[in-house]
C-alpha positions in Angstrom: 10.2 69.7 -5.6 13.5 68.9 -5.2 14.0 69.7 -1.7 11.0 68.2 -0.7 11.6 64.5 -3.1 15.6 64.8 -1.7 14.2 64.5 2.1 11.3 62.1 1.3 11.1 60.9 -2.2 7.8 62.2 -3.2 6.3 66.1 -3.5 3.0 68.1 -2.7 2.5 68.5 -6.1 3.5 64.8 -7.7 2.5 62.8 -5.1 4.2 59.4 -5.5 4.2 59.8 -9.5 7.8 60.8 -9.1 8.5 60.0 -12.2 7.1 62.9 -13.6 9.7 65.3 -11.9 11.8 63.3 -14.9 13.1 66.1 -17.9 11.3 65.0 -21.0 14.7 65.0 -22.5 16.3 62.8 -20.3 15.6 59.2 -19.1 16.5 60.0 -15.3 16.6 62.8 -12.1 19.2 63.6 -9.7 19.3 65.4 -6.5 21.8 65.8 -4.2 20.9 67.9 -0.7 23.1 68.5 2.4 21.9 69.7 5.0 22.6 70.4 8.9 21.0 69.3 11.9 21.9 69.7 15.3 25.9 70.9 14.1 26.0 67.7 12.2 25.8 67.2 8.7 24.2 65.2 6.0 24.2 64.2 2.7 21.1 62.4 0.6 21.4 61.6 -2.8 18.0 60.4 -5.1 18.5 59.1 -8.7 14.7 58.1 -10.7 14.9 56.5 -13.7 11.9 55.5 -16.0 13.4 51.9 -17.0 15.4 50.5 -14.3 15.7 50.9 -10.5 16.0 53.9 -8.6 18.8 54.8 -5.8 18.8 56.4 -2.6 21.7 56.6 -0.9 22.3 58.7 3.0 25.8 59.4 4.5 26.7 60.9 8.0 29.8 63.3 6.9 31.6 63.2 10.2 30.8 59.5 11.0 30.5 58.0 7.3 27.8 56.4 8.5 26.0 55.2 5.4 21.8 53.8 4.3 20.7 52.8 1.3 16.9 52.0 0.1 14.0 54.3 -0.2 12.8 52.9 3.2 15.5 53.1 5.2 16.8 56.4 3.7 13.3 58.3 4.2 12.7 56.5 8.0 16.2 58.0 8.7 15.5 61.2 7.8 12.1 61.7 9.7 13.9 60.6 12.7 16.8 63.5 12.4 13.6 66.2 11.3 11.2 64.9 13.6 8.6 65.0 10.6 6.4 63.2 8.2 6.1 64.5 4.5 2.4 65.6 5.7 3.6 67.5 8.6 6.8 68.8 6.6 5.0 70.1 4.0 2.0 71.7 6.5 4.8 73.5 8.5 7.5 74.3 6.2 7.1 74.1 2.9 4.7 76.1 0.6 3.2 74.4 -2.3 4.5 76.2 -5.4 1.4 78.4 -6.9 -0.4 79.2 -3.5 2.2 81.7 -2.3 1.1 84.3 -4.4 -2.6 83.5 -4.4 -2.1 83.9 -0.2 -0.7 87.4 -1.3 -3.3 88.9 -2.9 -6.1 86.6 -0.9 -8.5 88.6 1.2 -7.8 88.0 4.9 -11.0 85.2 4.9 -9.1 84.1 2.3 -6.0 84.0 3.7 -7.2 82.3 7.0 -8.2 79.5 5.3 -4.6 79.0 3.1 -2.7 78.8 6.9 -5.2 76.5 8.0 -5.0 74.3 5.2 -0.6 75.0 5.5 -0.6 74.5 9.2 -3.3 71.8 9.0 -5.7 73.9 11.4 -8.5 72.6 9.6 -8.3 69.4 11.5 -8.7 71.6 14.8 -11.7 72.7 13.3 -12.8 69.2 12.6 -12.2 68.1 16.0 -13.7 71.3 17.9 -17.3 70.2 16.0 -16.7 66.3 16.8 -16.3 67.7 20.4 -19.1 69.9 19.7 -21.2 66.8 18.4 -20.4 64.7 21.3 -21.3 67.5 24.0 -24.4 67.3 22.9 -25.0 63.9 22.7 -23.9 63.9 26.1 -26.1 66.4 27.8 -29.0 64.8 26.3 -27.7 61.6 28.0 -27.7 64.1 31.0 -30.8 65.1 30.5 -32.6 61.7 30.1 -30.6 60.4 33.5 -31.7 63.5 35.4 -35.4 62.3 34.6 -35.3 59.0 35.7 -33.4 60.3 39.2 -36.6 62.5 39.4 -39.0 58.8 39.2 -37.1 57.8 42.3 -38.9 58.0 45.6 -37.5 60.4 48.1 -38.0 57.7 51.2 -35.9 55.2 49.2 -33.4 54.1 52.3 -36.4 53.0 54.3 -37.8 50.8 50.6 -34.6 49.6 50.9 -34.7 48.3 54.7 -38.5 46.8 54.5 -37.5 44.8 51.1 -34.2 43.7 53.0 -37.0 42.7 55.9 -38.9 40.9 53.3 -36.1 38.8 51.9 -35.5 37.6 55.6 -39.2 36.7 55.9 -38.5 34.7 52.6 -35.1 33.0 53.7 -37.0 31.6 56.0 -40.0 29.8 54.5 -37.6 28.5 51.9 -36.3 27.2 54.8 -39.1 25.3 56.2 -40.3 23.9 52.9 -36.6 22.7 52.6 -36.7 20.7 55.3 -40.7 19.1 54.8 -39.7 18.2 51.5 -37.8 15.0 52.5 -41.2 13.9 54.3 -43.2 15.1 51.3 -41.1 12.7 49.4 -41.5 9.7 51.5 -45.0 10.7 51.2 -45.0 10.3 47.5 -43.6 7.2 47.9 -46.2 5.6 49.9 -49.0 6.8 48.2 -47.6 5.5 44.5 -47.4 1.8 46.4 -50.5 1.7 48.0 -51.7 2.9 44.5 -49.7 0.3 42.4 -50.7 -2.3 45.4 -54.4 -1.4 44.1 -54.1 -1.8 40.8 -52.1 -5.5 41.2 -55.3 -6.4 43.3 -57.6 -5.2 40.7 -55.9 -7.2 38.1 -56.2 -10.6 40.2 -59.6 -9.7 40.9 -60.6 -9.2 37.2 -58.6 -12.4 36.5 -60.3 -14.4 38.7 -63.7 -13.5 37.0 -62.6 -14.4 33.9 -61.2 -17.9 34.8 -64.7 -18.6 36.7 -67.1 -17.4 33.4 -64.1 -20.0 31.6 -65.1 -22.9 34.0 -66.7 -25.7 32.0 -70.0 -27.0 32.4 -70.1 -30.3 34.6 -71.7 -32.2 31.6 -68.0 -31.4 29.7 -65.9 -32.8 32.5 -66.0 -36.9 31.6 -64.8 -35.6 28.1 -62.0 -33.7 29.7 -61.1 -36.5 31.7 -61.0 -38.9 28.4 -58.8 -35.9 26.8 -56.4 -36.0 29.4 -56.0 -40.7 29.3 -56.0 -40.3 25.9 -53.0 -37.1 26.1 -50.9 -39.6 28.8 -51.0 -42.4 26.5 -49.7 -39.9 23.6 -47.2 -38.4 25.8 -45.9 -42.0 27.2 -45.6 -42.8 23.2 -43.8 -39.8 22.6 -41.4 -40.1 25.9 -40.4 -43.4 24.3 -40.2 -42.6 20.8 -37.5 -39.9 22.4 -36.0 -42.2 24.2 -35.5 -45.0 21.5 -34.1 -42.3 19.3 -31.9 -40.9 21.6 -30.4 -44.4 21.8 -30.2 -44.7 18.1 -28.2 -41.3 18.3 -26.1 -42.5 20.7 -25.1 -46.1 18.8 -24.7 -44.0 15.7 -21.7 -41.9 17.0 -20.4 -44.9 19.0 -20.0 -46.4 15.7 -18.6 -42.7 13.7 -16.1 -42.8 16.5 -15.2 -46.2 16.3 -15.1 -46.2 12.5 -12.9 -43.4 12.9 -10.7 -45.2 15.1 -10.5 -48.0 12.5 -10.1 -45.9 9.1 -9.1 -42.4 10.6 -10.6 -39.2 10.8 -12.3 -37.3 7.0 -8.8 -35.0 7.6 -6.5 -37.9 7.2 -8.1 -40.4 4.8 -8.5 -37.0 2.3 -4.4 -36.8 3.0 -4.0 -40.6 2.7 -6.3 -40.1 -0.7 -3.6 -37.5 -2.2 -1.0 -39.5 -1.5 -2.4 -42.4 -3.1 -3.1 -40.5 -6.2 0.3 -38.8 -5.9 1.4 -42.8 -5.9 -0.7 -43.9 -8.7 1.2 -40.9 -10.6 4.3 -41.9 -9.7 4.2 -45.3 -10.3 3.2 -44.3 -14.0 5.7 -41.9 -14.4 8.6 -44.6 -13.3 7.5 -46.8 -15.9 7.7 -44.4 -18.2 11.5 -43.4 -17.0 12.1 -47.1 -17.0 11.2 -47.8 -20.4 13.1 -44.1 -21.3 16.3 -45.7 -20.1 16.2 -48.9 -22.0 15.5 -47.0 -24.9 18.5 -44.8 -23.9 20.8 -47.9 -23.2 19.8 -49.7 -26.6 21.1 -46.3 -28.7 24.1 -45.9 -26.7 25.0 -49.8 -27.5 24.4 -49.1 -30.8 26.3 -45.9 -31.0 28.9 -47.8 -29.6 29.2 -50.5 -32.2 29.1 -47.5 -35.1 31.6 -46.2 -33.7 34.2 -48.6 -33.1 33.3 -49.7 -36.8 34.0 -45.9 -37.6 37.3 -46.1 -35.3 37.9 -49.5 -37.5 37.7 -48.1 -40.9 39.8 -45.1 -39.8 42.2 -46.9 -38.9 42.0 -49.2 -42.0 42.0 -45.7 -44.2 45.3 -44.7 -42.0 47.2 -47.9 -43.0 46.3 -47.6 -46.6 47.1 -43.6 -46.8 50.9 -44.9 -44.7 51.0 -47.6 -47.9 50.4 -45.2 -50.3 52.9 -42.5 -49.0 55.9 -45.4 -49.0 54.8 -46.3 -52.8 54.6 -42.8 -53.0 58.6 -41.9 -51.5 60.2 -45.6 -53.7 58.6 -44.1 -56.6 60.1 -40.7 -55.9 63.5 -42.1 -55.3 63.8 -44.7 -58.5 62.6 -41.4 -60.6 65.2 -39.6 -59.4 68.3 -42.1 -59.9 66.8 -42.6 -63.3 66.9 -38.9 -64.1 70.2 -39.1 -62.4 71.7 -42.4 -65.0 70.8 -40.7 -67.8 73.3 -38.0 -67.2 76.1 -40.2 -66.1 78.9 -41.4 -68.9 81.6 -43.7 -68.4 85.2 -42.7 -67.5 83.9 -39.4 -66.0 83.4 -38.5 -62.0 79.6 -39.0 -60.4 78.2 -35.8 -59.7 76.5 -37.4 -56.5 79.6 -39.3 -55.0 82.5 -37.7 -57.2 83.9 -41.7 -58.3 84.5 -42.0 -62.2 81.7 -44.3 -63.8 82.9 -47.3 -65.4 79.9 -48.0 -66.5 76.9 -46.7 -66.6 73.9 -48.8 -64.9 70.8 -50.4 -66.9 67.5 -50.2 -65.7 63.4 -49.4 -67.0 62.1 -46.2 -66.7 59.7 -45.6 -63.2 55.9 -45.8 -63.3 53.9 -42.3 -63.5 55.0 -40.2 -60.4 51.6 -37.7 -60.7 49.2 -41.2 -60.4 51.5 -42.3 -57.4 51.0 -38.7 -56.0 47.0 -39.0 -56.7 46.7 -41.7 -54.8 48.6 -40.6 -51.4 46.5 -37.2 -51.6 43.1 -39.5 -52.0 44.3 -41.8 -49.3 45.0 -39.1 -47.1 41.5 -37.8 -47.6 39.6 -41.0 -46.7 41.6 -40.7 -43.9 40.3 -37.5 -42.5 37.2 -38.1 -43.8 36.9 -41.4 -41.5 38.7 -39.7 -38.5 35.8 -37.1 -38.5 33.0 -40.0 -38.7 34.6 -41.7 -35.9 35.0 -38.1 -33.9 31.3 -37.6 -34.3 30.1 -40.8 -33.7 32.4 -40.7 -30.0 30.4 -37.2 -29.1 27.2 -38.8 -29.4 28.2 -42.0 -28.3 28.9 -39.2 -25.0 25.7 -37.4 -24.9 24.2 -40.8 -25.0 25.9 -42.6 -22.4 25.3 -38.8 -19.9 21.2 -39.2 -21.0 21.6 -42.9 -19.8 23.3 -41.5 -16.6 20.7 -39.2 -16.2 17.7 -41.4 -16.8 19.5 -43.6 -14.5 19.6 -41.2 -11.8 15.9 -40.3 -12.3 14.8 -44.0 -12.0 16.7 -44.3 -8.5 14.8 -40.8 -7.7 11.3 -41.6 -8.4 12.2 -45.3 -7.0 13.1 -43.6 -3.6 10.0 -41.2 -3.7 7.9 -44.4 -4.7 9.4 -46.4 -1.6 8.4 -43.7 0.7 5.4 -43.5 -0.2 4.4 -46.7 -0.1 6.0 -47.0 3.0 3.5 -44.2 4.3 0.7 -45.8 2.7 1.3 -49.1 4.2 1.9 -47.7 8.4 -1.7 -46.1 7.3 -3.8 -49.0 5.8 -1.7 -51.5 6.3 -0.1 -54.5 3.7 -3.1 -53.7 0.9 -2.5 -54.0 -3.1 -4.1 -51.5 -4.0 -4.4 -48.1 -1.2 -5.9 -46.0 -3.4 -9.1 -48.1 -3.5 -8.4 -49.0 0.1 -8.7 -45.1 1.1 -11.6 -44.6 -1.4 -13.8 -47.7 0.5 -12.9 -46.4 3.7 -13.8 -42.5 2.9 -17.1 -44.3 1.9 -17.7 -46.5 5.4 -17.2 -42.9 7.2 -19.5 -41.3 4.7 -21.9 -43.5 5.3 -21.8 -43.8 9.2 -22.1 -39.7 9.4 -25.2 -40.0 7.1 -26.3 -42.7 9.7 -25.5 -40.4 12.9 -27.3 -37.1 10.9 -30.4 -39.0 10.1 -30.7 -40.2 13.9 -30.0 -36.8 14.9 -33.2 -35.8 12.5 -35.2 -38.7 13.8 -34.3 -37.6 17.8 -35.7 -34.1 16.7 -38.7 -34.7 15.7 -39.4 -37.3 18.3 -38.6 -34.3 20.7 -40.6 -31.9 19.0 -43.7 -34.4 19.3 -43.1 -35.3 23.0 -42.9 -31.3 23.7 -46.1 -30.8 21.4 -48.4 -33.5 23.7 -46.8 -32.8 26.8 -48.0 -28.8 26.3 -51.5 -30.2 25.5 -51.6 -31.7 28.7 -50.5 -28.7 30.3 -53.6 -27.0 28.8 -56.2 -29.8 29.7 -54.5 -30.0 32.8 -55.5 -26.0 33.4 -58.9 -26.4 31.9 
């Protein structure tokens, strides 16, 4: 086993279930085998494992040539042997077990252990295929070997005469060949002369009918009255055609030159829209018109508001400055009073440093905190107005940019309006009111394709009538 799974990975006994060679006790197999061939030699080394991947490894000692891979090792080896496992184990190796049962085998016995070693058996098999197929083949023999026997002994001289025969045969296809053009042209005269008979016995067996048709002599004045009384209808007709043909004819002299006058159904719809569009416009101007006097008339009055705002503030500054110079005299005369109360005669000023000779009379100063009140109210009015007067200039602003605006929008729609009109008035001309004018045109064009449609009806049905007693006087006229 190990010889045999070192060369080529499997045994005789094992198979491919190499994993069976594995030791109970162990969880892999190694062999290692070096052997010689041709005075060079090798070394092949096998590890099996039952949980992971196996290795197989070959080196050339004396080149260090090295494979590795079941595949490659295995296909390496059978080239350096020169055999398969199958023939391996056939010619060299002895299956473990059937060495001693050859042994004491009778010789029968025996015989059939070496073929089964050497793989004679297969000889065997192929001597009885061969035997199989000789047989087949002699009765093939056999069966070929009767028919020759069938086979006339005078068959060179069958031959010749049905050689002979095939001449004689060229040769009358030959003739026919060349008749068949004329057996053609044949063909074609007699199928004319034939069609030529049946045309003849067509008129012939028209002509009988039209003479059992013929009318009686004593119907012939009423045919005659038919056919004065068919002209008369006919001449009606002819003129109702050609009366209504005329009316046809004035009609779409007049669509034209109606269309000449108010323009085609394209342009008056085009004229219509921008009439409407006008009508629109005009509306929506007024409206902007009447937007910007209303705009105007709050920016004048913002304007007033504020400069009385700007007014007042300033009104509010002048009394807060009043209030703050009260505010400062007061300040002052309660200070030199607090000062001449502490000044006695003969001795030095503490301000200037001169010796008071005396000291100076004078009332006590009004209430400095209600002095101080009123500069601290004054200066809130003041604020108070500044920021009226602020907000009233910021929307006195956003006024005066929405009168801009509307102003701008007037001038706008005023161009747009001009244009238009302008437009309107190259189409229809100096009218006062174009939509109207479009609308009564669109109805004169209305009306003169109703007119050219209903003479168009009228010229068919006179036609139809002239065709109808025209093909009744085609039939009299046959009868």
């Amino acid at each position: 086993d190990a010889l045999s799974f070192a060369l080529y990975a499997k045994t005789p006994r094992v198979k491919n279930k190499t994993k069976r060679l594995i030791c109970s006790r162990t969880d892999a197999a190694h062999v290692k085998l070096v052997f010689e061939v041709d005075n060079e030699h090798y070394e092949v080394i096998r590890v099996i494992r039952n949980s992971g991947s196996s290795e197989h490894r070959f080196k050339e000692l004396s080149s260090g040539e090295q494979l590795a891979g079941d595949t490659a090792v295995s296909e390496r080896i059978e080239e350096l042997l020169g055999l398969d496992f199958d023939a391996f184990c056939s010619s060299v190796l002895l299956a473990q077990g059937r060495f001693s049962q050859f042994l004491e085998a009778a010789p029968t016995k025996q015989m059939q252990i070496l073929k089964g070693v050497f793989r004679v058996d297969q000889i065997d098999e192929l001597r009885a295929a061969a035997k199989g197929k000789t047989a087949k083949l002699d009765l093939e023999l056999s069966r070929v070997d009767g028919a020759l026997t069938g086979i006339p002994a005078d068959l060179p001289r069958l031959i010749d005469e049905e050689k002979a025969g095939l001449k004689d045969f060229d040769a009358t296809l030959k003739r026919l060949a060349a008749a068949l053009p004329k057996e053609k042209d044949l063909i074609k005269a007699a199928e004319g002369a034939l069609a030529e008979k049946a045309a003849a016995e067509a008129e012939v067996a028209a002509a009988n009918e039209a003479s059992a048709a013929l009318p009686k002599m004593s119907d012939l004045s009423e045919l005659a009255d038919d056919e004065r009384s068919l002209t008369g209808d006919v001449k009606a007709t002819e003129d109702a055609f050609v009366a209504a043909t005329g009316g046809v004819s004035a009609a779409r002299a007049a669509l034209v030159a109606l269309e000449n006058d108010v323009g085609t159904v394209q342009s008056l719809t085009e004229l219509k829209v921008n009439a409407e569009g006008r009508s629109v416009l005009a509306a929506r101007l007024a409206g902007l018109v009447a937007e910007r006097v209303e705009a105007e008339a709050a920016a004048e009055k913002l304007r007033v508001e504020t400069a009385d705002l700007v007014k007042l503030a300033e009104e509010a500054k002048a009394a807060h400055d009043d209030a703050v110079a009260a505010l400062r005299d007061l300040e002052r005369r309660h200070q030199a009073h607090a000062l001449r109360t502490g000044l006695k005669a003969g001795e030095p000023c503490p301000v200037c440093e001169q010796t008071v000779a005396t000291i100076p009379s004078g009332k006590a100063p009004g209430a400095l905190t209600q002095a101080q009140k009123k500069e601290s109210a004054a200066a809130t009015a003041v604020e108070k107005e500044r920021s009226k007067a602020a907000a009233a200039e910021r929307s006195l602003l956003s006024a005066e940019a929405a009168v801009a605006g509307s102003i701008k929008r007037v001038e706008e729609e005023t161009r747009s309006l001009a244009d238009i009109d302008a437009a309107l008035t190259r189409s229809l001309g100096a009218v006062d009111d174009p939509l109207e004018e479009v609308i009564r045109r669109s109805s004169a064009l209305e009306e003169a394709s109703a007119a050219v449609a209903a003479g168009i009806e009228v010229l068919e049905e006179a036609r139809s009538a002239r065709d109808a007693a025209l093909n009744r006087k085609t039939v009299l006229g046959a009868r």
